[in-house]
DSSP file (Angstrom, degrees, kcal/mol; ACC not computed):
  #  RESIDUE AA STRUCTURE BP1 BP2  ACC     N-H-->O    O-->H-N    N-H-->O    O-->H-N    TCO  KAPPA ALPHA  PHI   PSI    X-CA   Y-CA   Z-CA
    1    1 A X              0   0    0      0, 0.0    70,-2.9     0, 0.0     2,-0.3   0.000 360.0 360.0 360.0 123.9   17.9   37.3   37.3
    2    2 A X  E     -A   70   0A   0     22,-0.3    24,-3.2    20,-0.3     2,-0.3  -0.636 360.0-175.1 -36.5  93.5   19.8   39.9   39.2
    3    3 A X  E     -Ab  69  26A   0     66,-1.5    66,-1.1    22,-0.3     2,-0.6  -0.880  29.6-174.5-132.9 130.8   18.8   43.6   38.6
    4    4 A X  E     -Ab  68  27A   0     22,-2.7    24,-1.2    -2,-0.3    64,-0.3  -0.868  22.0-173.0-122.0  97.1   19.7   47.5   39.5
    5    5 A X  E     - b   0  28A   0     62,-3.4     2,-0.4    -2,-0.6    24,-0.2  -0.525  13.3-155.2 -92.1-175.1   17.0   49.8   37.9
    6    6 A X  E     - b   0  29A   0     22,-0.8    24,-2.1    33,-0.1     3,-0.2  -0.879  15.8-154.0-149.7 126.8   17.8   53.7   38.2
    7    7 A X  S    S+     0   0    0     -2,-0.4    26,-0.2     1,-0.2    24,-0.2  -0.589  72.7  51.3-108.9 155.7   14.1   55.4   37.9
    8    8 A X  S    S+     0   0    0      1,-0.3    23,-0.2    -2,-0.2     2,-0.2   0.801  73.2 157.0  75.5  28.8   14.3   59.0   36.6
    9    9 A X        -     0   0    0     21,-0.9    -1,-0.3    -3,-0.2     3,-0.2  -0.543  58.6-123.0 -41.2 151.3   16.3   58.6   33.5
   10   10 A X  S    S-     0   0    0      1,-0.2     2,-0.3    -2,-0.2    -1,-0.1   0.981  98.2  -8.7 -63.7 -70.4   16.3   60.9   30.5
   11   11 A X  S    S-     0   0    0     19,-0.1    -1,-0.2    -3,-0.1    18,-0.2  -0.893  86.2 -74.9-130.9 168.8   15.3   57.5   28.7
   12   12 A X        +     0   0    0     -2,-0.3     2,-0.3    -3,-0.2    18,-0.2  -0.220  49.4 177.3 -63.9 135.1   14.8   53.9   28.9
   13   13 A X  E     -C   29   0A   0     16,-2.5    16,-2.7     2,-0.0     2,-0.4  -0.978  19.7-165.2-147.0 125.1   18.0   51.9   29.0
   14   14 A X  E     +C   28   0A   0     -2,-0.3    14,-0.2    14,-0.2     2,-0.2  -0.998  54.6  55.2-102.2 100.6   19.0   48.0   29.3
   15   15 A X  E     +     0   0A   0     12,-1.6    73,-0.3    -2,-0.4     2,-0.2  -0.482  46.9  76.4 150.8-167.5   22.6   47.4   30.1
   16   16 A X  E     -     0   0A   0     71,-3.0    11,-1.5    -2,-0.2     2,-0.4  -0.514  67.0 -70.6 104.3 175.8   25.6   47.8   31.9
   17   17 A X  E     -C   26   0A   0      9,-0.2     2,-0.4    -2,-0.2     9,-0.2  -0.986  24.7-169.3-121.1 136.5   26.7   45.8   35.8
   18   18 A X  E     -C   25   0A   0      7,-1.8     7,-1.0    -2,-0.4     2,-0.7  -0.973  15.8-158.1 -77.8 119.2   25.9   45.9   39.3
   19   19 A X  E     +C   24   0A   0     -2,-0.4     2,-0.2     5,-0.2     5,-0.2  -0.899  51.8 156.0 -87.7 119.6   27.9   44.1   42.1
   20   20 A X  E >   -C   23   0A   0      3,-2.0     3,-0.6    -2,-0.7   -16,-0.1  -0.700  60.2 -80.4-124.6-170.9   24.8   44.3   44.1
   21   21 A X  T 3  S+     0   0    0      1,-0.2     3,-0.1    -2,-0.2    -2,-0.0   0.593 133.2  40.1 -48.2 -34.4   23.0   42.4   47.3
   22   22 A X  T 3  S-     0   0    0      1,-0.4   -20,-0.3   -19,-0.1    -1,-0.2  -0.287 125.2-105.5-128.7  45.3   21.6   39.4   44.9
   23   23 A X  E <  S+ C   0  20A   0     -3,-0.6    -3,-2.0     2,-0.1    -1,-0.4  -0.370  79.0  10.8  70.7-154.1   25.3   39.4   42.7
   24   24 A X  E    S- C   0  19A   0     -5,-0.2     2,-0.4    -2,-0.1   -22,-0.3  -0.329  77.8-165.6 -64.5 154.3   26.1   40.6   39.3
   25   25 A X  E     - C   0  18A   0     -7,-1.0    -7,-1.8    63,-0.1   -22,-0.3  -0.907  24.5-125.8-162.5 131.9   23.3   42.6   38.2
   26   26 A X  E     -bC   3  17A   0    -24,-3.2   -22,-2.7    -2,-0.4     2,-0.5  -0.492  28.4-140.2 -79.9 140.7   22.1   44.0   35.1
   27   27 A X  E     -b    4   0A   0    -11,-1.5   -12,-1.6    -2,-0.3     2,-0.4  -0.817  20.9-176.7 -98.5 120.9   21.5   47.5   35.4
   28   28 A X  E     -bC   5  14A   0    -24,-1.2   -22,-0.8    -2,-0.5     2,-0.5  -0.992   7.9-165.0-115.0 127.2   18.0   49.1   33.6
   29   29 A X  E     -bC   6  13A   0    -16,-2.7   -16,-2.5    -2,-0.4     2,-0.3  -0.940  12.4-165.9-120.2 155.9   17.7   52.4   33.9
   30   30 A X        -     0   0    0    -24,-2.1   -21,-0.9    -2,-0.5   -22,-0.1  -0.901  36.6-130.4-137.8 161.9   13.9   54.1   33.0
   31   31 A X  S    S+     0   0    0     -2,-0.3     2,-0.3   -23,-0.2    -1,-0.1   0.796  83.0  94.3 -81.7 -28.8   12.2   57.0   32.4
   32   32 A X  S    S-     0   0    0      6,-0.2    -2,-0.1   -24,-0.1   -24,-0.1  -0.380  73.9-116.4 -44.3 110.1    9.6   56.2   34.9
   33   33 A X        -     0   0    0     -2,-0.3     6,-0.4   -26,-0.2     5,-0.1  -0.034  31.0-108.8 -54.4 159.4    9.8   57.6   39.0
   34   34 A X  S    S+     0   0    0      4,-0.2     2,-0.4     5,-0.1     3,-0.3   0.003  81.1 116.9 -56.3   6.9   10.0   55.5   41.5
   35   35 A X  S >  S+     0   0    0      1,-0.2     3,-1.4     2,-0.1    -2,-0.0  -0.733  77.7   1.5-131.5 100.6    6.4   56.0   42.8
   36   36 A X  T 3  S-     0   0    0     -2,-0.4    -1,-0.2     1,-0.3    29,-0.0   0.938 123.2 -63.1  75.3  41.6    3.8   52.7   42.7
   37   37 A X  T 3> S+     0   0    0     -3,-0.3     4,-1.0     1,-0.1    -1,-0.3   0.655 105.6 131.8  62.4  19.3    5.8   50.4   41.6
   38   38 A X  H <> S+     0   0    0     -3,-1.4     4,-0.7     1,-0.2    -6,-0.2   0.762  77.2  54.5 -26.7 -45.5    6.3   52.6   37.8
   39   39 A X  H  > S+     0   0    0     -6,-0.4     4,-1.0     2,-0.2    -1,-0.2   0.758 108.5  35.9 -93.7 -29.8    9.1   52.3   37.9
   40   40 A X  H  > S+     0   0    0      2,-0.2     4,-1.6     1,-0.1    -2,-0.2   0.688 119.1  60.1 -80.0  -4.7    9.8   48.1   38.3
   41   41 A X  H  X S+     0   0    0     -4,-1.0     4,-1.3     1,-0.2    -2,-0.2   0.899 107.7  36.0 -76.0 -26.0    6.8   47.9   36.0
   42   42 A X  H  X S+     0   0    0     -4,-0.7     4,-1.3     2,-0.2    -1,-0.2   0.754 111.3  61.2 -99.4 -30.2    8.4   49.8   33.3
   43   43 A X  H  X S+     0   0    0     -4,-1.0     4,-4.7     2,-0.2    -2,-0.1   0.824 108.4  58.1 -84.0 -46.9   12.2   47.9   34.2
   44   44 A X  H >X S+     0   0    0     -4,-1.6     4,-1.0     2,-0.2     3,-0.8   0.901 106.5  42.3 -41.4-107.4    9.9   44.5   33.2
   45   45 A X  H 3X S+     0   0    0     -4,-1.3     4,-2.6     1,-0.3    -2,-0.2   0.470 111.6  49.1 -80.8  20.8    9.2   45.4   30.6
   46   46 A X  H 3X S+     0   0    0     -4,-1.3     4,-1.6     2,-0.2    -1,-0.3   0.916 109.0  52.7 -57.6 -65.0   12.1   46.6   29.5
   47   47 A X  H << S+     0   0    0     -4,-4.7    -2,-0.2    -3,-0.8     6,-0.2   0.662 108.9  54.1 -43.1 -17.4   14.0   43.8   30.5
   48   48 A X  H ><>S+     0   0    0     -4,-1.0     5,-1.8     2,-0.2     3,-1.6   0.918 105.6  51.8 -79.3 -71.1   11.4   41.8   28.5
   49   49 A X  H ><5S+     0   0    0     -4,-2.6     3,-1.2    -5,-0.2    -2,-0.2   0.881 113.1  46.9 -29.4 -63.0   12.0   43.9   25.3
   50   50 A X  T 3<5S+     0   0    0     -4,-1.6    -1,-0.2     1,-0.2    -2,-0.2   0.090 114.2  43.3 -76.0  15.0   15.9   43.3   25.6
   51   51 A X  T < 5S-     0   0    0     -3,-1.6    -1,-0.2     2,-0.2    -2,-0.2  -0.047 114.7-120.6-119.2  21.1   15.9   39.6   26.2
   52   52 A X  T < 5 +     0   0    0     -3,-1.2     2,-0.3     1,-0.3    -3,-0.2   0.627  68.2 114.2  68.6   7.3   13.3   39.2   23.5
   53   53 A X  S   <S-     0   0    0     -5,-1.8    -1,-0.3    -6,-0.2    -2,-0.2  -0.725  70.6 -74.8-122.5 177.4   10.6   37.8   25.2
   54   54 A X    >>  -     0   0    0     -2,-0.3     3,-3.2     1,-0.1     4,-0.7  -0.271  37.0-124.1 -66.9 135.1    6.8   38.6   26.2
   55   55 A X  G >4 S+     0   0    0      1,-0.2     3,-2.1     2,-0.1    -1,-0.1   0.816 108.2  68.2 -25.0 -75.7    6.3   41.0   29.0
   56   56 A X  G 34 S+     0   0    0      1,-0.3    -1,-0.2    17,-0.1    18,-0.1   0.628  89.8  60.3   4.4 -53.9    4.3   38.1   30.5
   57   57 A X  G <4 S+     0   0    0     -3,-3.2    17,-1.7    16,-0.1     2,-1.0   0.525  91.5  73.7-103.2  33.6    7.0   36.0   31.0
   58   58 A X  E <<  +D   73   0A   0     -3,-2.1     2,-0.4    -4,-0.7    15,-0.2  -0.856  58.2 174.1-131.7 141.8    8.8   38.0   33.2
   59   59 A X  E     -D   72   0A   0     13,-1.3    13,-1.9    -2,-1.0     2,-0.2  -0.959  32.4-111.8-134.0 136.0    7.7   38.4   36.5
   60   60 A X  E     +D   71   0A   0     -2,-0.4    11,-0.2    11,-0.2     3,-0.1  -0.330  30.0 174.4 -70.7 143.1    9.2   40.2   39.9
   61   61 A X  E     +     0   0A   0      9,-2.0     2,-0.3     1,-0.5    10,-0.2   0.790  62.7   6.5-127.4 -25.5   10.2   37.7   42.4
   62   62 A X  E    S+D   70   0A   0      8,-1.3     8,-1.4     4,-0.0    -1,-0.5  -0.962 102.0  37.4-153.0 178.9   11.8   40.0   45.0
   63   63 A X    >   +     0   0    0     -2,-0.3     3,-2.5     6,-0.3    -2,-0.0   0.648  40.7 160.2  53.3  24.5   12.3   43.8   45.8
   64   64 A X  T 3  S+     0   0    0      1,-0.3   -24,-0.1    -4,-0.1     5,-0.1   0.712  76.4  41.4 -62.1 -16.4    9.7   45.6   44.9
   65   65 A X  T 3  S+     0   0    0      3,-0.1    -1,-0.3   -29,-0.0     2,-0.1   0.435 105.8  87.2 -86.2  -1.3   10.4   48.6   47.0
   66   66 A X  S <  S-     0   0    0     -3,-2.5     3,-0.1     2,-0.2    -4,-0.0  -0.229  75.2-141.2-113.7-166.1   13.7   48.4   46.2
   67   67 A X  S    S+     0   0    0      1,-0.2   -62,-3.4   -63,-0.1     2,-0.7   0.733  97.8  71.8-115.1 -20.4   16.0   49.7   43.5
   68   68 A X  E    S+A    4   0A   0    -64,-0.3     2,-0.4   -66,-0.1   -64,-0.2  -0.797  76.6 173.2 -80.5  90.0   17.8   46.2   43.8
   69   69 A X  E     -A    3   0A   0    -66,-1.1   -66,-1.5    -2,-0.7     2,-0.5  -0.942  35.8-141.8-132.2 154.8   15.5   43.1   42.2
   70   70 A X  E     +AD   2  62A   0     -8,-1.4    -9,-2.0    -2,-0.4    -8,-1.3  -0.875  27.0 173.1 -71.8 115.1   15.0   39.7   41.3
   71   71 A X  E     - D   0  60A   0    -70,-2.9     2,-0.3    -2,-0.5   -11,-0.2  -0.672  14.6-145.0-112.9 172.2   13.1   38.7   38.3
   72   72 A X  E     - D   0  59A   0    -13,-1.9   -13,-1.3    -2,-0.2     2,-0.3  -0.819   4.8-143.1-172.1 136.4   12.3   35.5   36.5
   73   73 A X  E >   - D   0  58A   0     -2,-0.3     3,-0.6   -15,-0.2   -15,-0.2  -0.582  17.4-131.7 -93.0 132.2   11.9   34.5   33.2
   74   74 A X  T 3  S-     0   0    0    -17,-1.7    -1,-0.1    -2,-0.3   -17,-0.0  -0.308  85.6 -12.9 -48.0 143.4    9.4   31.8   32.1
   75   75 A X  T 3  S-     0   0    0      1,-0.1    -1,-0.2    -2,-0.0   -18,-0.0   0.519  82.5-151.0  30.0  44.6   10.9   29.3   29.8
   76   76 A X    <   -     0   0    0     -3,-0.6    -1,-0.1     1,-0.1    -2,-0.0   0.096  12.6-119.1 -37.9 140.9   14.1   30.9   28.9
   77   77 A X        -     0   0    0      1,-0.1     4,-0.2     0, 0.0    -1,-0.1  -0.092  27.8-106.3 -55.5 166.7   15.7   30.2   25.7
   78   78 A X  S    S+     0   0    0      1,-0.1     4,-0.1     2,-0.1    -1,-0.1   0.274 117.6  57.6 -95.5  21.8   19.1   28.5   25.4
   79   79 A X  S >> S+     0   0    0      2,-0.1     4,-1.6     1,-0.1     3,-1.3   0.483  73.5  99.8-107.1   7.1   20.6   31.9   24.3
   80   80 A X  H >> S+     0   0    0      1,-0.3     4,-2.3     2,-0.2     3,-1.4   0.823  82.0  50.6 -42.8 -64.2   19.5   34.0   27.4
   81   81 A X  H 3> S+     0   0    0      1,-0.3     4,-2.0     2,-0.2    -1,-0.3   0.674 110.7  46.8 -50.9 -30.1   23.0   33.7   29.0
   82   82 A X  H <> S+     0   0    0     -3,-1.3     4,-1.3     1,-0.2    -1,-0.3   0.927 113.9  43.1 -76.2 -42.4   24.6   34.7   26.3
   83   83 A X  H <X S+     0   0    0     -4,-1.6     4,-1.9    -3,-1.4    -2,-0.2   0.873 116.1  55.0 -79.6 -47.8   22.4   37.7   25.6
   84   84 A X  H  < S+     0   0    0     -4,-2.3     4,-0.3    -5,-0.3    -1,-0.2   0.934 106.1  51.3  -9.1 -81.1   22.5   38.3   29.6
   85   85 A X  H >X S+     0   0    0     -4,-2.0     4,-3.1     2,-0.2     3,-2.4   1.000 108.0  51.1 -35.9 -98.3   26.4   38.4   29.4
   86   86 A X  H 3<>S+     0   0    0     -4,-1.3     5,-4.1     1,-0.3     6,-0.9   0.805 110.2  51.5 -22.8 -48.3   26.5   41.0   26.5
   87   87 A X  T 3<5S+     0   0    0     -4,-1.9   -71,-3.0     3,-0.2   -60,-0.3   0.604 112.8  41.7 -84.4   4.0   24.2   43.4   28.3
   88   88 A X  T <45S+     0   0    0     -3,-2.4    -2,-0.2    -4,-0.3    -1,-0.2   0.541 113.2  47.2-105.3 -10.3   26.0   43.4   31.3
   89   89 A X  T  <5S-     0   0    0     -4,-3.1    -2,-0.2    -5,-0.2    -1,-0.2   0.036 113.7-110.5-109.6  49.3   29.2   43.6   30.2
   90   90 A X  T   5S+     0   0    0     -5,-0.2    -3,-0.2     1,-0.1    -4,-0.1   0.727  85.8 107.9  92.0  39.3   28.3   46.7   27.5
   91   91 A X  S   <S+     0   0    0     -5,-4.1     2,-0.3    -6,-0.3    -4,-0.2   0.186  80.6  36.1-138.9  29.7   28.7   45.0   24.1
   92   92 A X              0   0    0     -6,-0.9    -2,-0.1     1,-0.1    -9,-0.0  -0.898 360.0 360.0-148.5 176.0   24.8   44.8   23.1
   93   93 A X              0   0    0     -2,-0.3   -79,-0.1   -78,-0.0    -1,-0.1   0.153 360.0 360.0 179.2 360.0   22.5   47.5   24.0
């Protein structure tokens, strides 16, 4: 799954789109800097929170230096896309 975090938000936030490098991409932004990986650790679980599952099964799979990442979820349900869909196009939060 296709990801844009924004470090250095007032607070932690799951949704909205990025046309990025790896396609549409759900934008998290967190309250966490960019500094030691804080900030994709905190974008985990956040993304984790807003697809409903355990931190645990989401894992970074490329980009860690970058604001632009790939993650992937363990065993996805069969509503993820839809709950996907809804946070990138604004109509869940």
């Amino acid at each position: 799954m296709a990801v844009r975090v924004k470090p250095g938000a007032s607070r932690d936030r799951v949704g909205g789109r990025f046309d990025g490098p790896h396609g549409p991409a759900l934008v998290i932004a967190v309250h966490d800097p960019a500094v030691d990986g804080r900030a994709t650790e905190a974008a985990r679980r956040a993304l984790a929170g807003a697809l409903g599952v355990r931190p645990a099964a989401v894992s970074l799979r490329a980009g860690a230096a970058s604001r632009d990442k790939l993650f992937l979820v363990d065993r996805p349900g069969p509503e993820l896309p839809e709950v996907l869909r809804r946070l990138r196009d604004g109509s869940a939060e």
